[in-house]
C-alpha positions in Angstrom: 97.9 -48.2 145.0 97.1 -44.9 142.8 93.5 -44.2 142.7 92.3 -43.7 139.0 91.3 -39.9 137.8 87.8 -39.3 137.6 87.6 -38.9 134.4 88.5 -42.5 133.5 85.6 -43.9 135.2 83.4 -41.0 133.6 84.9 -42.0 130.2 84.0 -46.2 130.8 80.2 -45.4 131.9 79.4 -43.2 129.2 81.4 -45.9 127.0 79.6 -48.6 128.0 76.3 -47.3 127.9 76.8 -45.8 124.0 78.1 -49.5 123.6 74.6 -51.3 124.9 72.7 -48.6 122.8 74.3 -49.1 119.7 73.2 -53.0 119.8 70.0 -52.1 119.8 68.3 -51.8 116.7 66.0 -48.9 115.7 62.4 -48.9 114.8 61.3 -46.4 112.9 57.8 -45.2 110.9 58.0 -45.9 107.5 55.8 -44.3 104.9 55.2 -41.9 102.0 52.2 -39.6 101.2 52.3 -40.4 97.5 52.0 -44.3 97.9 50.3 -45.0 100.9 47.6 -42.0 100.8 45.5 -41.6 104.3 47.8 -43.9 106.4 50.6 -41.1 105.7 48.7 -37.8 105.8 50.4 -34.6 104.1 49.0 -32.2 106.5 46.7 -34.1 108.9 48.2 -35.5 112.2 49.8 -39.0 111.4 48.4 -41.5 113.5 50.8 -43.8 115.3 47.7 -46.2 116.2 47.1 -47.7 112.5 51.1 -46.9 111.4 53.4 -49.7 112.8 57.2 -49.1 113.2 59.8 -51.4 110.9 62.8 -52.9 112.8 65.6 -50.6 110.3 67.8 -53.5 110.3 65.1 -55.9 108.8 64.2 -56.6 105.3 61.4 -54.7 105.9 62.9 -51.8 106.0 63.1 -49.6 102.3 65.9 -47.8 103.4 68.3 -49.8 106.6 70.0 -47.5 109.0 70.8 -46.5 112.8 68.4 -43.4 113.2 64.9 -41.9 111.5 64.4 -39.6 108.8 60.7 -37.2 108.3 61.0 -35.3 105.2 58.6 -32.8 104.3 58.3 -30.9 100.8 55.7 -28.1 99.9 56.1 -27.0 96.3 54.9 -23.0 95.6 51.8 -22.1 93.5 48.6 -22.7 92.8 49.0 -26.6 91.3 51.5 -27.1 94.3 52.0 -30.4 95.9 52.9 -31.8 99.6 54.7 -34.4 100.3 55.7 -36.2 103.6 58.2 -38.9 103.8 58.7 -41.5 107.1 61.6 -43.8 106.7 65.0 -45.1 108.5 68.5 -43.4 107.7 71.8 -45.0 107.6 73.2 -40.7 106.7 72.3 -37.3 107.0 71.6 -34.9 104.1 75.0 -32.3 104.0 76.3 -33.9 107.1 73.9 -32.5 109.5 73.2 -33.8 113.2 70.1 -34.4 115.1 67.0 -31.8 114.4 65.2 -30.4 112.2 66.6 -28.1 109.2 64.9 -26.8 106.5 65.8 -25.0 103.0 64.4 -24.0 99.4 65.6 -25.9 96.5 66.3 -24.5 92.8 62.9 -24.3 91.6 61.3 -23.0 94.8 60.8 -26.4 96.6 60.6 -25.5 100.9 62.1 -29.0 102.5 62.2 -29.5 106.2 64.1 -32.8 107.0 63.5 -33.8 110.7 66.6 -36.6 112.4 65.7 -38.3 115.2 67.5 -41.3 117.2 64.5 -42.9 119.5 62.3 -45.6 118.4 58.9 -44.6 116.4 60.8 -40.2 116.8 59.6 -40.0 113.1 56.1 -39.9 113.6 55.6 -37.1 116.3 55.0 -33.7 114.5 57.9 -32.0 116.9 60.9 -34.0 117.8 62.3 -34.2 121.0 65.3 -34.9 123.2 66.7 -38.4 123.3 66.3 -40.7 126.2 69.7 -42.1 125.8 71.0 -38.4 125.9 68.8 -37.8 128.8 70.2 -40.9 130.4 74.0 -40.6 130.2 73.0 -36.7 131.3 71.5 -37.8 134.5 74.1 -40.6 135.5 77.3 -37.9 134.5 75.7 -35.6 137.2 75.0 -38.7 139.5 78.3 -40.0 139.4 80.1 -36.8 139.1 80.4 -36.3 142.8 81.3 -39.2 143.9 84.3 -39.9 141.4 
Protein backbone atom coordinates (compact mmCIF):
# COMPACT_ATOMS: atom_id res chain seq x y z
CA UNK A 1 0.00 0.00 0.00
CA UNK A 2 1.35 3.70 -0.87
CA UNK A 3 1.65 5.86 2.09
CA UNK A 4 -0.14 9.26 1.54
CA UNK A 5 2.10 12.63 1.09
CA UNK A 6 2.34 14.71 3.96
CA UNK A 7 0.81 17.25 2.78
CA UNK A 8 -2.62 15.52 2.44
CA UNK A 9 -2.84 14.93 6.01
CA UNK A 10 -1.60 18.60 6.63
CA UNK A 11 -4.32 19.79 4.18
CA UNK A 12 -7.41 17.55 6.22
CA UNK A 13 -6.29 18.89 9.81
CA UNK A 14 -6.13 22.34 8.98
CA UNK A 15 -9.50 21.61 6.93
CA UNK A 16 -11.10 20.22 9.54
CA UNK A 17 -10.32 22.48 12.16
CA UNK A 18 -11.42 25.88 9.81
CA UNK A 19 -14.56 23.51 9.36
CA UNK A 20 -15.42 23.24 13.44
CA UNK A 21 -14.55 27.08 13.60
CA UNK A 22 -16.71 28.32 11.07
CA UNK A 23 -19.84 26.60 13.00
CA UNK A 24 -19.27 28.59 15.67
CA UNK A 25 -20.89 31.71 15.84
CA UNK A 26 -19.24 35.06 16.75
CA UNK A 27 -19.92 37.31 19.59
CA UNK A 28 -19.10 40.49 19.31
CA UNK A 29 -19.51 44.22 21.30
CA UNK A 30 -22.05 46.10 19.88
CA UNK A 31 -22.31 49.82 20.47
CA UNK A 32 -22.11 53.41 19.28
CA UNK A 33 -20.88 56.65 21.07
CA UNK A 34 -23.69 58.79 19.67
CA UNK A 35 -26.64 56.54 20.97
CA UNK A 36 -25.48 54.79 23.91
CA UNK A 37 -23.29 57.76 25.53
CA UNK A 38 -21.03 56.44 28.68
CA UNK A 39 -21.52 52.72 28.02
CA UNK A 40 -19.54 53.33 24.63
CA UNK A 41 -16.90 55.98 25.53
CA UNK A 42 -15.27 58.08 22.59
CA UNK A 43 -11.92 58.29 24.27
CA UNK A 44 -12.22 56.65 27.73
CA UNK A 45 -11.27 52.89 28.01
CA UNK A 46 -14.50 50.86 27.08
CA UNK A 47 -15.37 48.68 29.80
CA UNK A 48 -16.08 45.03 28.91
CA UNK A 49 -17.61 44.53 32.55
CA UNK A 50 -21.04 46.65 31.93
CA UNK A 51 -20.85 45.99 27.84
CA UNK A 52 -22.22 42.47 27.03
CA UNK A 53 -21.30 40.75 23.67
CA UNK A 54 -24.39 39.95 20.91
CA UNK A 55 -24.36 36.42 19.43
CA UNK A 56 -23.79 38.08 15.39
CA UNK A 57 -26.03 35.55 14.08
CA UNK A 58 -29.04 36.56 16.49
CA UNK A 59 -31.69 39.02 16.07
CA UNK A 60 -29.95 40.93 18.34
CA UNK A 61 -27.37 41.72 16.34
CA UNK A 62 -27.81 45.51 14.20
CA UNK A 63 -25.54 44.33 11.75
CA UNK A 64 -25.15 39.88 11.32
CA UNK A 65 -21.88 38.70 10.22
CA UNK A 66 -18.75 36.16 10.85
CA UNK A 67 -16.15 38.66 12.35
CA UNK A 68 -16.10 42.23 14.48
CA UNK A 69 -15.79 45.66 13.29
CA UNK A 70 -14.36 48.94 15.76
CA UNK A 71 -14.60 52.05 13.85
CA UNK A 72 -13.24 55.18 15.04
CA UNK A 73 -13.77 58.80 13.42
CA UNK A 74 -12.18 62.12 14.70
CA UNK A 75 -13.34 65.08 12.71
CA UNK A 76 -10.58 68.29 12.51
CA UNK A 77 -11.29 71.67 14.22
CA UNK A 78 -12.25 73.32 16.90
CA UNK A 79 -16.29 72.06 16.89
CA UNK A 80 -14.80 68.52 15.94
CA UNK A 81 -16.53 65.41 17.00
CA UNK A 82 -15.43 61.62 17.97
CA UNK A 83 -17.08 58.89 17.25
CA UNK A 84 -16.54 55.20 18.13
CA UNK A 85 -18.51 52.41 16.55
CA UNK A 86 -18.60 48.44 18.09
CA UNK A 87 -20.59 46.13 15.93
CA UNK A 88 -20.48 42.64 13.88
CA UNK A 89 -19.35 42.44 10.09
CA UNK A 90 -20.53 40.18 7.49
CA UNK A 91 -17.55 42.45 4.93
CA UNK A 92 -14.65 44.47 5.00
CA UNK A 93 -14.48 48.19 3.93
CA UNK A 94 -12.24 48.01 0.23
CA UNK A 95 -11.65 44.43 0.66
CA UNK A 96 -9.24 44.54 3.43
CA UNK A 97 -8.15 41.61 5.88
CA UNK A 98 -7.65 41.37 9.46
CA UNK A 99 -6.13 44.62 11.34
CA UNK A 100 -6.33 47.86 11.75
CA UNK A 101 -6.19 50.56 8.73
CA UNK A 102 -6.78 53.97 8.90
CA UNK A 103 -7.37 56.98 6.27
CA UNK A 104 -8.73 60.65 5.82
CA UNK A 105 -11.86 61.11 4.04
CA UNK A 106 -12.89 64.19 1.62
CA UNK A 107 -13.58 66.72 4.10
CA UNK A 108 -10.78 65.90 6.57
CA UNK A 109 -12.41 63.00 8.48
CA UNK A 110 -9.24 60.55 10.21
CA UNK A 111 -11.05 56.91 10.29
CA UNK A 112 -9.31 53.90 11.84
CA UNK A 113 -11.44 50.71 11.25
CA UNK A 114 -10.08 47.84 13.40
CA UNK A 115 -11.18 43.70 12.03
CA UNK A 116 -11.00 41.17 14.35
CA UNK A 117 -12.18 37.42 14.29
CA UNK A 118 -12.24 36.23 18.24
CA UNK A 119 -15.21 36.62 20.36
CA UNK A 120 -15.73 40.09 22.38
CA UNK A 121 -11.86 41.36 19.83
CA UNK A 122 -13.85 44.62 19.34
CA UNK A 123 -13.68 45.89 22.59
CA UNK A 124 -9.85 45.78 23.45
CA UNK A 125 -8.23 49.11 22.51
CA UNK A 126 -5.28 46.98 20.43
CA UNK A 127 -6.25 43.95 18.66
CA UNK A 128 -4.42 40.88 18.75
CA UNK A 129 -3.58 37.63 17.13
CA UNK A 130 -6.24 35.01 16.74
CA UNK A 131 -6.49 31.88 18.82
CA UNK A 132 -7.65 29.85 15.89
CA UNK A 133 -4.54 31.21 13.97
CA UNK A 134 -2.50 30.48 16.88
CA UNK A 135 -3.99 27.00 17.01
CA UNK A 136 -3.65 25.61 13.55
CA UNK A 137 0.09 27.39 13.96
CA UNK A 138 0.97 25.18 16.82
CA UNK A 139 -0.57 21.78 15.57
CA UNK A 140 1.19 22.44 11.64
CA UNK A 141 4.56 22.56 13.63
CA UNK A 142 3.31 19.55 15.93
CA UNK A 143 2.38 17.45 13.27
CA UNK A 144 4.88 18.53 10.81
CA UNK A 145 7.50 16.01 11.83
CA UNK A 146 5.81 13.21 12.19
CA UNK A 147 3.90 13.30 8.74
Amino acid sequence: MMARPRWQYLLFILGFIVYIHKGEAIQCYQCDSNEDGKQCPQEETFDTKINAVVDCNSFEAHTPGKFCVKIYQESPGWNGWIKVTRRCASQTDEGVAWGCRWQWDDVGVFKNTCYCESDGCNGASSMSISLVFATVLGLVSVFWKYL
